[in-house]
ModelCIF file with pLDDT and N, C-alpha, C, O atoms, coordinates in Angstrom:
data_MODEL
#
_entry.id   MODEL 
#
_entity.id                         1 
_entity.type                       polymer 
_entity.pdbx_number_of_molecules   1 
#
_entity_poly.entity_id                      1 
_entity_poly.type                           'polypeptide(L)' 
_entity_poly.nstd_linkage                   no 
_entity_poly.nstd_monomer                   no 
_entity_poly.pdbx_seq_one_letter_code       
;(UNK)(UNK)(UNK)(UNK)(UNK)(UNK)(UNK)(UNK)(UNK)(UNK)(UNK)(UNK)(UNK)(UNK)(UNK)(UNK)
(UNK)(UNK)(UNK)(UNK)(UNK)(UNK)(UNK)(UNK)(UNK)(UNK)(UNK)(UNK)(UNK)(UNK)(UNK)(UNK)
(UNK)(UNK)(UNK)(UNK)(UNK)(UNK)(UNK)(UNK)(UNK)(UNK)(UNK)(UNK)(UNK)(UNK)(UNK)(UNK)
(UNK)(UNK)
;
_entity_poly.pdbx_seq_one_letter_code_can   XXXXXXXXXXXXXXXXXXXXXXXXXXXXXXXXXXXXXXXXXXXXXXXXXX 
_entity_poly.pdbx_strand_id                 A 
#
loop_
_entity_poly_seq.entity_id 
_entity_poly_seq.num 
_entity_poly_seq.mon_id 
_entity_poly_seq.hetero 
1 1  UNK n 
1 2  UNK n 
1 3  UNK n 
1 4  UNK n 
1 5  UNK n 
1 6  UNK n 
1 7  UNK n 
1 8  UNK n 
1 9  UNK n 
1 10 UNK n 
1 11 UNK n 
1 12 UNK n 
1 13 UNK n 
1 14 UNK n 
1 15 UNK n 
1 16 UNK n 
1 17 UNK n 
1 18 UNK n 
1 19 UNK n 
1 20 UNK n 
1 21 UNK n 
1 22 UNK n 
1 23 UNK n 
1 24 UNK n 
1 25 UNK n 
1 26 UNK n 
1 27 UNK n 
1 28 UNK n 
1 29 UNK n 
1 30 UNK n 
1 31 UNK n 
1 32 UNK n 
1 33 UNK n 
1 34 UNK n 
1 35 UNK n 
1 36 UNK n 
1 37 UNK n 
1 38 UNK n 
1 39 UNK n 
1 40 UNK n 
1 41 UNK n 
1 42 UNK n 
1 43 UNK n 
1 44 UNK n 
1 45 UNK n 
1 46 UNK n 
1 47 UNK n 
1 48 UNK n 
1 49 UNK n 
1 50 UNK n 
#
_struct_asym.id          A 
_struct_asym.entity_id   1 
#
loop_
_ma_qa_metric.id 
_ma_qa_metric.mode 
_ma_qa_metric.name 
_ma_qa_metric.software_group_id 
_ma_qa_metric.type 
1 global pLDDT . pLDDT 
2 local  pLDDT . pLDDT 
#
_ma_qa_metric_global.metric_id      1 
_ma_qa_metric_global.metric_value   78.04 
_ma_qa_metric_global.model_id       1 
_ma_qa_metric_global.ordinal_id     1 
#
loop_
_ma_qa_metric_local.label_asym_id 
_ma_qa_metric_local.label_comp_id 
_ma_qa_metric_local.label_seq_id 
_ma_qa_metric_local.metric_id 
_ma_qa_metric_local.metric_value 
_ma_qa_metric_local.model_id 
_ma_qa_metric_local.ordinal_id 
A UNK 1  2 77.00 1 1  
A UNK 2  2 78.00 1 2  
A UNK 3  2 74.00 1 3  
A UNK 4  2 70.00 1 4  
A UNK 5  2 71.00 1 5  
A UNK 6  2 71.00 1 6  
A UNK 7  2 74.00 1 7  
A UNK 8  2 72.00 1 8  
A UNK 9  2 71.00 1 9  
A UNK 10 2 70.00 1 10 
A UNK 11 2 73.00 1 11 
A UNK 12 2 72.00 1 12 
A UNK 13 2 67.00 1 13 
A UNK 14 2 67.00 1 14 
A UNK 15 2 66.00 1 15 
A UNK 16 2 71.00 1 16 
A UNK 17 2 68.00 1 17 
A UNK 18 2 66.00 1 18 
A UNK 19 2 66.00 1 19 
A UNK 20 2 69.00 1 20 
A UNK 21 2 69.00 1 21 
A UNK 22 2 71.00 1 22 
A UNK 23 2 76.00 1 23 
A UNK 24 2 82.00 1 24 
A UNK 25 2 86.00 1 25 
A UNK 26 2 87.00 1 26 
A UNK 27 2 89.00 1 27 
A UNK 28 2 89.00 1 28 
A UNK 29 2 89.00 1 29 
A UNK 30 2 87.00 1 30 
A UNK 31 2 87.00 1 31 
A UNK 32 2 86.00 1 32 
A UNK 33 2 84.00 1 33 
A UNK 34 2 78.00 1 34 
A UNK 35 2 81.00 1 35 
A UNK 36 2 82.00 1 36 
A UNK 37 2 84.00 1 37 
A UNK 38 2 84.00 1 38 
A UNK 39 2 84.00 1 39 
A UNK 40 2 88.00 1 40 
A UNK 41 2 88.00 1 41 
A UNK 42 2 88.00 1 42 
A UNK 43 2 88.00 1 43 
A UNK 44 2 86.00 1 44 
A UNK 45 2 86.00 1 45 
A UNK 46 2 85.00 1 46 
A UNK 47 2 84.00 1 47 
A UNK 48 2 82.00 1 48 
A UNK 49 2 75.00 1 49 
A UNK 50 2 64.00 1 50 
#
loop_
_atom_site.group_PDB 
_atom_site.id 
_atom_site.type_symbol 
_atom_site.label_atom_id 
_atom_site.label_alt_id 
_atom_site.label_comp_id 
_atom_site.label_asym_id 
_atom_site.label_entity_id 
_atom_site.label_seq_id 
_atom_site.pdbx_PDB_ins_code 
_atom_site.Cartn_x 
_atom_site.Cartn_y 
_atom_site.Cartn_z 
_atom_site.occupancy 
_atom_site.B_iso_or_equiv 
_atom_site.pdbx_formal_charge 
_atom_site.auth_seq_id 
_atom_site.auth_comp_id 
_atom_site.auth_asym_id 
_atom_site.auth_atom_id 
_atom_site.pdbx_PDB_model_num 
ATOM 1   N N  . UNK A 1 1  ? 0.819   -1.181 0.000   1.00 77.00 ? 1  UNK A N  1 
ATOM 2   C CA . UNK A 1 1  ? 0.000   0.000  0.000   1.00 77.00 ? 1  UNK A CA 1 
ATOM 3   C C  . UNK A 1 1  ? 0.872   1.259  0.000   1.00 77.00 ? 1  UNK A C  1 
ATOM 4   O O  . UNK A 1 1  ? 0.582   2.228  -0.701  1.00 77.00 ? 1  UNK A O  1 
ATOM 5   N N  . UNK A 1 2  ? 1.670   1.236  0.593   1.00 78.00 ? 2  UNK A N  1 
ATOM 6   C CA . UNK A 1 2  ? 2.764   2.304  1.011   1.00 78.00 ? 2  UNK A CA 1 
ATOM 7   C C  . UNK A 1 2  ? 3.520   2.702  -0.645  1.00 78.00 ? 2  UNK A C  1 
ATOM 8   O O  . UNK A 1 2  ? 3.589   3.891  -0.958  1.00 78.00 ? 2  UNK A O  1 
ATOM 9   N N  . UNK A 1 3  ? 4.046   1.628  -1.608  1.00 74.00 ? 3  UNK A N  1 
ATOM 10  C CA . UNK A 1 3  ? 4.185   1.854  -2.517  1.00 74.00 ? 3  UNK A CA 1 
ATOM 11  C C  . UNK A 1 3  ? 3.596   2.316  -3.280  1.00 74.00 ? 3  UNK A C  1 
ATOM 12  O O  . UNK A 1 3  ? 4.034   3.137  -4.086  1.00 74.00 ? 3  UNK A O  1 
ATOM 13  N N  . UNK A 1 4  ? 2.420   1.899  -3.221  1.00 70.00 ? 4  UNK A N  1 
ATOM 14  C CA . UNK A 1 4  ? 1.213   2.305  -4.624  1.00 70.00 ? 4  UNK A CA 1 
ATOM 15  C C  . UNK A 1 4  ? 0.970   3.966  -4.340  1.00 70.00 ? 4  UNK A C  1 
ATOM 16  O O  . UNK A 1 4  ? 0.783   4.746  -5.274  1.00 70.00 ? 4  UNK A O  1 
ATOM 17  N N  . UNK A 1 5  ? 1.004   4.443  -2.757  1.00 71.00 ? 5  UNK A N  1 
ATOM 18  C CA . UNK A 1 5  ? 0.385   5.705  -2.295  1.00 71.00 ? 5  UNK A CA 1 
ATOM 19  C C  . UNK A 1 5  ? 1.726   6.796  -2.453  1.00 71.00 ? 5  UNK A C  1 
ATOM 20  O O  . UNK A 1 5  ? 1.542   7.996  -2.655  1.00 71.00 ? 5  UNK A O  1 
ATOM 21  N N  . UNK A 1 6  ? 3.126   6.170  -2.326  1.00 71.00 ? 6  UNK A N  1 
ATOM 22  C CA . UNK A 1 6  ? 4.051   7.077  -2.801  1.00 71.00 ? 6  UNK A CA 1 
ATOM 23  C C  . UNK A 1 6  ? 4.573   6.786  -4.206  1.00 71.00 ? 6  UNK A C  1 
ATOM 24  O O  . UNK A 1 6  ? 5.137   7.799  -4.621  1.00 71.00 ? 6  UNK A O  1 
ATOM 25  N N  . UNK A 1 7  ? 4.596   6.044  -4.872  1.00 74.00 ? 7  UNK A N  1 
ATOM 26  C CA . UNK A 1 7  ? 5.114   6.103  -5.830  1.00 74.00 ? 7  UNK A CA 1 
ATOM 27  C C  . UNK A 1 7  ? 5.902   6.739  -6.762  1.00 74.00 ? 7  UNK A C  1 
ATOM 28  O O  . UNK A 1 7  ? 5.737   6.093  -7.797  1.00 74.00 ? 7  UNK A O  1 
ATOM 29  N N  . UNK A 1 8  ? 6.934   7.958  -7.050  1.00 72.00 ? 8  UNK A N  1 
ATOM 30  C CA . UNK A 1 8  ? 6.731   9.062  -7.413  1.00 72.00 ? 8  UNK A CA 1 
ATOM 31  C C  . UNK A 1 8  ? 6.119   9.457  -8.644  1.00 72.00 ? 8  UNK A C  1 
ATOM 32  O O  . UNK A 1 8  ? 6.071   10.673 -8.824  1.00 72.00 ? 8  UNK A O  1 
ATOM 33  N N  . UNK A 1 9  ? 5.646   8.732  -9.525  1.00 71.00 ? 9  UNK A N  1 
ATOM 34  C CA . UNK A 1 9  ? 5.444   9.108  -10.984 1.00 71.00 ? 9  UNK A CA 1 
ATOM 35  C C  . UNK A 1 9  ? 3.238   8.946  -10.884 1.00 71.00 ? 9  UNK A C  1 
ATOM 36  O O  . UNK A 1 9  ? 2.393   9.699  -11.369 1.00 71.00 ? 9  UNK A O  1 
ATOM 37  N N  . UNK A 1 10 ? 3.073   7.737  -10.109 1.00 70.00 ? 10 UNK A N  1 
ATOM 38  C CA . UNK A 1 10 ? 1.661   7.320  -10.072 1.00 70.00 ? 10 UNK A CA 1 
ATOM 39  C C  . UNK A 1 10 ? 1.234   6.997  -8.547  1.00 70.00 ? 10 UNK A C  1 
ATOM 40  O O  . UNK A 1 10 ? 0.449   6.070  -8.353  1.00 70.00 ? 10 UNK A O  1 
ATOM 41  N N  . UNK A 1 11 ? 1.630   7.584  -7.699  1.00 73.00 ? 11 UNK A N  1 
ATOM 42  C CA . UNK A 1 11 ? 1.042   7.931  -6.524  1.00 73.00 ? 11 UNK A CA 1 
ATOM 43  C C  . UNK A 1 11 ? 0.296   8.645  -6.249  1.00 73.00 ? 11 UNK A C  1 
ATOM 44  O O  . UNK A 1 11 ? -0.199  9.277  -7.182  1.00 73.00 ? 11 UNK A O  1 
ATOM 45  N N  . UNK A 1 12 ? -0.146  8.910  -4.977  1.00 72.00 ? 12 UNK A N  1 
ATOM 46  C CA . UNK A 1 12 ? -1.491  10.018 -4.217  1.00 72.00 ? 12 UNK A CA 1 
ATOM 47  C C  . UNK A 1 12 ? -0.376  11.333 -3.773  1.00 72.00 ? 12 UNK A C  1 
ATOM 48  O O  . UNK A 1 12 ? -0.631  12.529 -3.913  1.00 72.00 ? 12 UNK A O  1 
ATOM 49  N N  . UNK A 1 13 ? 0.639   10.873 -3.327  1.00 67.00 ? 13 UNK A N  1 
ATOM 50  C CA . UNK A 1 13 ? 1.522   11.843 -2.389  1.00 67.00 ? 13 UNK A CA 1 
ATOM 51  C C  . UNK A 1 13 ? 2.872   12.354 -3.534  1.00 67.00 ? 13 UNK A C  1 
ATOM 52  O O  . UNK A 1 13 ? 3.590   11.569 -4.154  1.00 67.00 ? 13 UNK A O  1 
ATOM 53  N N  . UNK A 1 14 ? 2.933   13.628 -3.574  1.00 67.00 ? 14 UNK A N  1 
ATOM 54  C CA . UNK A 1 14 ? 4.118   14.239 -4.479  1.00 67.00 ? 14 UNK A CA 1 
ATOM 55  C C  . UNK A 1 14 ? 4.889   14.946 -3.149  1.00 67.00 ? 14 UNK A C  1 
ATOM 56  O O  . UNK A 1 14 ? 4.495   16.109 -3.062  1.00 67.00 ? 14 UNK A O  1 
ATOM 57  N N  . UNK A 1 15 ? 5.579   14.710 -2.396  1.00 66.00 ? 15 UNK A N  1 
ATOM 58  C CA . UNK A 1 15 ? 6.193   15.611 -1.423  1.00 66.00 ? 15 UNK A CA 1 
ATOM 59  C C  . UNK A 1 15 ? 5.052   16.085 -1.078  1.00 66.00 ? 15 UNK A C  1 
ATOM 60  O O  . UNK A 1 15 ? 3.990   15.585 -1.450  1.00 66.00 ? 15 UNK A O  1 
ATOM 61  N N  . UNK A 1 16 ? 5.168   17.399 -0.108  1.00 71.00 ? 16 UNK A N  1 
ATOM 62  C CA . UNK A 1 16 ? 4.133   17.715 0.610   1.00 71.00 ? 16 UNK A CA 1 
ATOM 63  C C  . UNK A 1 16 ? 2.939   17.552 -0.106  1.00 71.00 ? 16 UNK A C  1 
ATOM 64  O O  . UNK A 1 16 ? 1.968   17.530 0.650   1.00 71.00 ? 16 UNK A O  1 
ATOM 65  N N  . UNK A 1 17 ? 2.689   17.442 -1.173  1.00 68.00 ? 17 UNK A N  1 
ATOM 66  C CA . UNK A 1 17 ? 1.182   18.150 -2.241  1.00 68.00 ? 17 UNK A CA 1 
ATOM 67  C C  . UNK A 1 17 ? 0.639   16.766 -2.137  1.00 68.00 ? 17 UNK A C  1 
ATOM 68  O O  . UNK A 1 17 ? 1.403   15.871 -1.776  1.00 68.00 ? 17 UNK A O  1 
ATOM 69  N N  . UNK A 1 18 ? -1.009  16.419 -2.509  1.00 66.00 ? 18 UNK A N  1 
ATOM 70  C CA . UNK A 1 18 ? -1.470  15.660 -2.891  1.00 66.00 ? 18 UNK A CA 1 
ATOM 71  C C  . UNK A 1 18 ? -2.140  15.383 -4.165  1.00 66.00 ? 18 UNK A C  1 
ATOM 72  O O  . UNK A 1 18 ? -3.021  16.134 -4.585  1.00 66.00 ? 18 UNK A O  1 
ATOM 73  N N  . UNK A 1 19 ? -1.921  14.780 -4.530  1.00 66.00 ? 19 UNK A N  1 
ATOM 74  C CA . UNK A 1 19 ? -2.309  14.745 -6.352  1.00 66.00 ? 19 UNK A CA 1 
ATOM 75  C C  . UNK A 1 19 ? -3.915  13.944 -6.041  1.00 66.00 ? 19 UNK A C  1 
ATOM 76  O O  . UNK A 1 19 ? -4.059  12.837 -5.521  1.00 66.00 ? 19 UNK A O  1 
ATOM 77  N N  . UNK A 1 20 ? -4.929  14.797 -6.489  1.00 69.00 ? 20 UNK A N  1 
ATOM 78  C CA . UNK A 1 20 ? -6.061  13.905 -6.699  1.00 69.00 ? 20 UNK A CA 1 
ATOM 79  C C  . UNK A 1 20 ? -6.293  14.113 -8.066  1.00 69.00 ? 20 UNK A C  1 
ATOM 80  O O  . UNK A 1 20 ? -6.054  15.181 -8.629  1.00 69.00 ? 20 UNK A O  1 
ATOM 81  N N  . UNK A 1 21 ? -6.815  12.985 -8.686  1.00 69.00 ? 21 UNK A N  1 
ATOM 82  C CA . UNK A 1 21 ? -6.926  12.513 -10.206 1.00 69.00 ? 21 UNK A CA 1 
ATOM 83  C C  . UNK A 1 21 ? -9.087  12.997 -10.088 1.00 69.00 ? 21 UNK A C  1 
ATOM 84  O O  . UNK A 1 21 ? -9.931  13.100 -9.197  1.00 69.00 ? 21 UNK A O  1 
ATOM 85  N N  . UNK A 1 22 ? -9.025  13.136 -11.592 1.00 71.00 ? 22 UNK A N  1 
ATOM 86  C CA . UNK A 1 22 ? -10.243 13.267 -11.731 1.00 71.00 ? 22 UNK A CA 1 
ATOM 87  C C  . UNK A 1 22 ? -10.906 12.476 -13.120 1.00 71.00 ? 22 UNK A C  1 
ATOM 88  O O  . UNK A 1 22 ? -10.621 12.237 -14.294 1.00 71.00 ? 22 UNK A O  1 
ATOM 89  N N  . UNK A 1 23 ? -11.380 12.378 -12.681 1.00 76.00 ? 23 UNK A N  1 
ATOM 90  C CA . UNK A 1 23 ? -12.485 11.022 -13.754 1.00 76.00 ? 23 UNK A CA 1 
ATOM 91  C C  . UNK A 1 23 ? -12.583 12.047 -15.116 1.00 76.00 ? 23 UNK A C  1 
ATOM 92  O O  . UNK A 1 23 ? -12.814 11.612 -16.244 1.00 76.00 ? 23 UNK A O  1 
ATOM 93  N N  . UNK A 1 24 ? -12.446 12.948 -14.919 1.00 82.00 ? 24 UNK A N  1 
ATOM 94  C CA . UNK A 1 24 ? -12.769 13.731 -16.146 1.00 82.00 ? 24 UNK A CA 1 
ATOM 95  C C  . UNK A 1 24 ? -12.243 13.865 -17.642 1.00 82.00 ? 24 UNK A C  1 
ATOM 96  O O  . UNK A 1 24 ? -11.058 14.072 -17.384 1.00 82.00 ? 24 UNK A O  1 
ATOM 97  N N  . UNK A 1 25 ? -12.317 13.888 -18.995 1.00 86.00 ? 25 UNK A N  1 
ATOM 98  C CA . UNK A 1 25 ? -11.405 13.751 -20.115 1.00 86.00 ? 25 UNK A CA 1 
ATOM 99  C C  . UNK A 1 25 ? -11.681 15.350 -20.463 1.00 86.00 ? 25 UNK A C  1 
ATOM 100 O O  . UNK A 1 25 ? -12.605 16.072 -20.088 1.00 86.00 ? 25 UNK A O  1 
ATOM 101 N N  . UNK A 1 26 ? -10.284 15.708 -21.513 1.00 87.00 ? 26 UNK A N  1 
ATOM 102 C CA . UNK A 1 26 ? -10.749 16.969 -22.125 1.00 87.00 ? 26 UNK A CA 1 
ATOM 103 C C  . UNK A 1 26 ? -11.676 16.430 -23.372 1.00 87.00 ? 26 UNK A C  1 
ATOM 104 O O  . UNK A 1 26 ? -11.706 15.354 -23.970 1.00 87.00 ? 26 UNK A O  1 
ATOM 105 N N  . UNK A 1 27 ? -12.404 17.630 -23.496 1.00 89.00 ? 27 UNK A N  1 
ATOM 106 C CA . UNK A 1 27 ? -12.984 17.687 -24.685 1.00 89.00 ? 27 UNK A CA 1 
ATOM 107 C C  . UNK A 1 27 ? -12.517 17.160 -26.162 1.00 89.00 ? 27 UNK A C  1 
ATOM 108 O O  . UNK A 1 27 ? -11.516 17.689 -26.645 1.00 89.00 ? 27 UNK A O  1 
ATOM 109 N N  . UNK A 1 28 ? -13.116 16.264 -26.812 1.00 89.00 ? 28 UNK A N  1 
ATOM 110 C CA . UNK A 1 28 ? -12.550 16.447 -28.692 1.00 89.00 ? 28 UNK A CA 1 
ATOM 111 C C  . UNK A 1 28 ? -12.212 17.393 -29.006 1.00 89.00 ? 28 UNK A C  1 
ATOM 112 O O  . UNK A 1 28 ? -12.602 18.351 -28.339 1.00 89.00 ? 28 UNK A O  1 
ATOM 113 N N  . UNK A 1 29 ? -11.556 17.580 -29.862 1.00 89.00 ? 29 UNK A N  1 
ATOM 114 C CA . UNK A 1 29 ? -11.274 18.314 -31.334 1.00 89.00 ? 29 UNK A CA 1 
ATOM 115 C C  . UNK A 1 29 ? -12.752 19.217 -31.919 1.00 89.00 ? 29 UNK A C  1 
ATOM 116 O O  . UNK A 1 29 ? -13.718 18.476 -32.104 1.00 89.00 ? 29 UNK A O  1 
ATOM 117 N N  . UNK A 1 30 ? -12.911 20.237 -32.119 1.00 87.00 ? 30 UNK A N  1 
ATOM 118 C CA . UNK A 1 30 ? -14.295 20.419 -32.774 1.00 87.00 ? 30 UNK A CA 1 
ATOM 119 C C  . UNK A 1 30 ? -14.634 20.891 -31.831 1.00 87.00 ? 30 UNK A C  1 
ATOM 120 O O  . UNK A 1 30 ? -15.243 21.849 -32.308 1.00 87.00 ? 30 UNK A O  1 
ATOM 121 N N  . UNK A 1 31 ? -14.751 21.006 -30.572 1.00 87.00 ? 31 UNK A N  1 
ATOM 122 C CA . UNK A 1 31 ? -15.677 21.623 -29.696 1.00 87.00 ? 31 UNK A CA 1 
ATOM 123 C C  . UNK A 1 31 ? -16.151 23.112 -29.670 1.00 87.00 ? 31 UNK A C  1 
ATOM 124 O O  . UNK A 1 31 ? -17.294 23.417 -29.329 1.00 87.00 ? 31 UNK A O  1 
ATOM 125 N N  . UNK A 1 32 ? -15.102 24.122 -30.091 1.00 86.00 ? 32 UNK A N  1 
ATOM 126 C CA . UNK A 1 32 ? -15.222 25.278 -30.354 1.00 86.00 ? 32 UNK A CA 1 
ATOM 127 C C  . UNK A 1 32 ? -16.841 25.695 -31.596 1.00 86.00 ? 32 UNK A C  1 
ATOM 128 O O  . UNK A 1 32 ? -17.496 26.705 -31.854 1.00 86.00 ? 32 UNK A O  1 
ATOM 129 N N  . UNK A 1 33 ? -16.852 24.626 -31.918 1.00 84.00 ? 33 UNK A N  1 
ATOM 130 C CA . UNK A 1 33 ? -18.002 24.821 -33.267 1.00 84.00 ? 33 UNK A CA 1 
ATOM 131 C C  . UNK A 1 33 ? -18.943 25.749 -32.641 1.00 84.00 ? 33 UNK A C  1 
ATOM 132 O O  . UNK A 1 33 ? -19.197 26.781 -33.263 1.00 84.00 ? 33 UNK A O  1 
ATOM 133 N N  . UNK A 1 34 ? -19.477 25.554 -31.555 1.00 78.00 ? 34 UNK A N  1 
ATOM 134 C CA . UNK A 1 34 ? -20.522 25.202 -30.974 1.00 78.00 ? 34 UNK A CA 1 
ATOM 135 C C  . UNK A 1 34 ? -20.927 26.314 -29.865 1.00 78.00 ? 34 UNK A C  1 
ATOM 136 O O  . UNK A 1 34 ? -22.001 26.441 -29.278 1.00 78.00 ? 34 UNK A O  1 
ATOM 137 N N  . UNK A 1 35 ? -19.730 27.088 -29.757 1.00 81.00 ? 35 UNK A N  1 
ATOM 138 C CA . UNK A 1 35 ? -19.478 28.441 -28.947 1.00 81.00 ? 35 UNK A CA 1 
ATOM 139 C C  . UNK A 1 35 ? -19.639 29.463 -30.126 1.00 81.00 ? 35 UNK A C  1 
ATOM 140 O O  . UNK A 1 35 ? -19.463 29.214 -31.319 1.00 81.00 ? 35 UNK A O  1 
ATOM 141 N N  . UNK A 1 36 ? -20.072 30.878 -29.467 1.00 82.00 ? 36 UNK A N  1 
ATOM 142 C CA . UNK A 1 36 ? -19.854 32.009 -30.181 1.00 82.00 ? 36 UNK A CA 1 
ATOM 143 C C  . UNK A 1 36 ? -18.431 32.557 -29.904 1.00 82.00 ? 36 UNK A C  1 
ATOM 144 O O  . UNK A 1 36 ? -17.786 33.213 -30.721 1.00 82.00 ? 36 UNK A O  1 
ATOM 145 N N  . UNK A 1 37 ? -18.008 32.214 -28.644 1.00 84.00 ? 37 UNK A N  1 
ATOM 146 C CA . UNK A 1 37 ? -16.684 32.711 -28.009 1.00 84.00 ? 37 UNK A CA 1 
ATOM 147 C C  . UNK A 1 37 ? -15.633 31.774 -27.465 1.00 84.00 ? 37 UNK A C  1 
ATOM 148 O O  . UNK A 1 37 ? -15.892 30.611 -27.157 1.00 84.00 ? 37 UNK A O  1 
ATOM 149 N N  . UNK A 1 38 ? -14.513 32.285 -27.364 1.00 84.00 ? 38 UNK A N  1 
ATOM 150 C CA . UNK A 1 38 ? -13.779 31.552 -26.846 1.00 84.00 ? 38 UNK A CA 1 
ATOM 151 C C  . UNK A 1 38 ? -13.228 31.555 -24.756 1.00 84.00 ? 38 UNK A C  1 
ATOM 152 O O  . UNK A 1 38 ? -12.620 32.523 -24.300 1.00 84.00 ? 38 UNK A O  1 
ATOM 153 N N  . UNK A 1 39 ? -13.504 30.668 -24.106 1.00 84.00 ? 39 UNK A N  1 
ATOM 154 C CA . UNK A 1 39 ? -13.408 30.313 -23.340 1.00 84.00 ? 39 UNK A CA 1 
ATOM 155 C C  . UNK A 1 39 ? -12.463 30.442 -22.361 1.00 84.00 ? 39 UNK A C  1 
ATOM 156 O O  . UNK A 1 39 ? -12.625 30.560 -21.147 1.00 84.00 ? 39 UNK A O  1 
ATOM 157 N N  . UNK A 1 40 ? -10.994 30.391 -23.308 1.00 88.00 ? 40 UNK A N  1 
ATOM 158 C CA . UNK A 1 40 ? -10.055 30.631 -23.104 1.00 88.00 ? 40 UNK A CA 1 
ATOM 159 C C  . UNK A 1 40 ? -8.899  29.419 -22.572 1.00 88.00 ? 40 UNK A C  1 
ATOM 160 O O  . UNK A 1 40 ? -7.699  29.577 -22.346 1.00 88.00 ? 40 UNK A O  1 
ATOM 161 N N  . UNK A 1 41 ? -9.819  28.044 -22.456 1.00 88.00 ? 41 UNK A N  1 
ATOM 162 C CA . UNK A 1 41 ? -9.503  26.746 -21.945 1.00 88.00 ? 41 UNK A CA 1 
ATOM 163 C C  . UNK A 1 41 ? -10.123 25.733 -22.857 1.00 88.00 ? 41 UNK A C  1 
ATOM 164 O O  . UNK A 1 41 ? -11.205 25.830 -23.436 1.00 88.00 ? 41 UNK A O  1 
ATOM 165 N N  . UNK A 1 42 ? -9.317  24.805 -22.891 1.00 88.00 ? 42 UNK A N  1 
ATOM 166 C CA . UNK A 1 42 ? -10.334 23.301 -23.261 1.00 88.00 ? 42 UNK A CA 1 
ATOM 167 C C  . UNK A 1 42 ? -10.897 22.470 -22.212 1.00 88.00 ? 42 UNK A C  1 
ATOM 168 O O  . UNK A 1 42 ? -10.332 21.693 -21.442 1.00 88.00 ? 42 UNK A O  1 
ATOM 169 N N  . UNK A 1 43 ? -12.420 22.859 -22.360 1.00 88.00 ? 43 UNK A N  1 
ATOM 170 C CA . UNK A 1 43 ? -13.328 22.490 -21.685 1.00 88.00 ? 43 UNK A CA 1 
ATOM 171 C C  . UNK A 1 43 ? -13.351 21.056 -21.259 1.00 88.00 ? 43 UNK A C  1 
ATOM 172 O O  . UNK A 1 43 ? -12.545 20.582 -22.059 1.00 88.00 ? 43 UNK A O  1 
ATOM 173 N N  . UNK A 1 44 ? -13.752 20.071 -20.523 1.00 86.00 ? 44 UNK A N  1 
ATOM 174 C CA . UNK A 1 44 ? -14.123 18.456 -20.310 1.00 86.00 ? 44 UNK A CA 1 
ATOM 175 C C  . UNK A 1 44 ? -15.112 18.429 -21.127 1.00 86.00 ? 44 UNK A C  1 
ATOM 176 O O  . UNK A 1 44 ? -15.796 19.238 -21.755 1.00 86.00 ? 44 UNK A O  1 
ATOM 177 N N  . UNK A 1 45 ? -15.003 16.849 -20.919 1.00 86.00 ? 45 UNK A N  1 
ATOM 178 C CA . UNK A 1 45 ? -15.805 16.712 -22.054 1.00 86.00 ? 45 UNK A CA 1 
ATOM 179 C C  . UNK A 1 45 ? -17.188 16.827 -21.914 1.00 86.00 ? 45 UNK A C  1 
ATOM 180 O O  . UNK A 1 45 ? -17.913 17.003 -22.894 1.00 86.00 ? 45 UNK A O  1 
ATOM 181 N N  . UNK A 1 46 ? -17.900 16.681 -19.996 1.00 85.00 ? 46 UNK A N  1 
ATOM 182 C CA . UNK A 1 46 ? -18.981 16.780 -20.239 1.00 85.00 ? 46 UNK A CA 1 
ATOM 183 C C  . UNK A 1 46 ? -19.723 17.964 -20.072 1.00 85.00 ? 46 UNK A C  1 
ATOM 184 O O  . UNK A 1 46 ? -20.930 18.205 -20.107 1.00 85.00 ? 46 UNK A O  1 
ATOM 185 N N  . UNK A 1 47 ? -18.437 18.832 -19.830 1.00 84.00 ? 47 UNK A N  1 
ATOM 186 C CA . UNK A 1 47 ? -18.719 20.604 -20.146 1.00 84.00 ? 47 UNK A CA 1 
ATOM 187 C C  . UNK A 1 47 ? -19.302 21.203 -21.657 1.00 84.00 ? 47 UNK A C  1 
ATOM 188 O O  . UNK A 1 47 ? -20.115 22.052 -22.023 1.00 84.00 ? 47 UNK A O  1 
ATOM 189 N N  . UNK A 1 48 ? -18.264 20.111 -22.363 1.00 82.00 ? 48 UNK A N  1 
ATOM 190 C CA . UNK A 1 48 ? -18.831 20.633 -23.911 1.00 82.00 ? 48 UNK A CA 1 
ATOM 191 C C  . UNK A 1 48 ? -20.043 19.815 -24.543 1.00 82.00 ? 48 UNK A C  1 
ATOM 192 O O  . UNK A 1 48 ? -20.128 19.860 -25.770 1.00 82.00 ? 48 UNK A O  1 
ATOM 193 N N  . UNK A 1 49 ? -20.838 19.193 -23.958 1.00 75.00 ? 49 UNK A N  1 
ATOM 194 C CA . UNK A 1 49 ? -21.730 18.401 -24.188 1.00 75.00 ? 49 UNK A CA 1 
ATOM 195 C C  . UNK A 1 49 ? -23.038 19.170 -23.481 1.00 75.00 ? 49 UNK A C  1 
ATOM 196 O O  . UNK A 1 49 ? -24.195 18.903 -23.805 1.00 75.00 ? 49 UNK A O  1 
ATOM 197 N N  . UNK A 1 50 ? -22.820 19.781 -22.856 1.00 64.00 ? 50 UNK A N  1 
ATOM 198 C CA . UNK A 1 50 ? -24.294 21.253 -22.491 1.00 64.00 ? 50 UNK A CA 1 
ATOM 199 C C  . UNK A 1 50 ? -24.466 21.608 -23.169 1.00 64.00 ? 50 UNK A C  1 
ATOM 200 O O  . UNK A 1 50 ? -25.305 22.508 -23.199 1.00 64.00 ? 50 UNK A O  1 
#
């Protein structure tokens, strides 16, 4: 357990910081279609799906 939670490359723990992962993907290619404006970021994907 101790390994999996430090790991340095795919662990929870980076030195002091904690890395939490998020289920989330960016958006495709194309997403901009669909805006009048730009955002200024690439949205997730189920951001660009509203």
């Amino acid at each position: 357990m101790e390994r999996f939670l430090d790991h340095p490359e795919s662990g929870m723990f980076r030195g002091p910081y904690l890395r939490i992962r998020t289920p989330f993907h960016k958006a495709a290619a194309g997403w901009e279609k669909y805006l009048e404006w730009d955002p200024g970021f690439t949205p997730y994907r189920h951001q660009a799906n509203r």
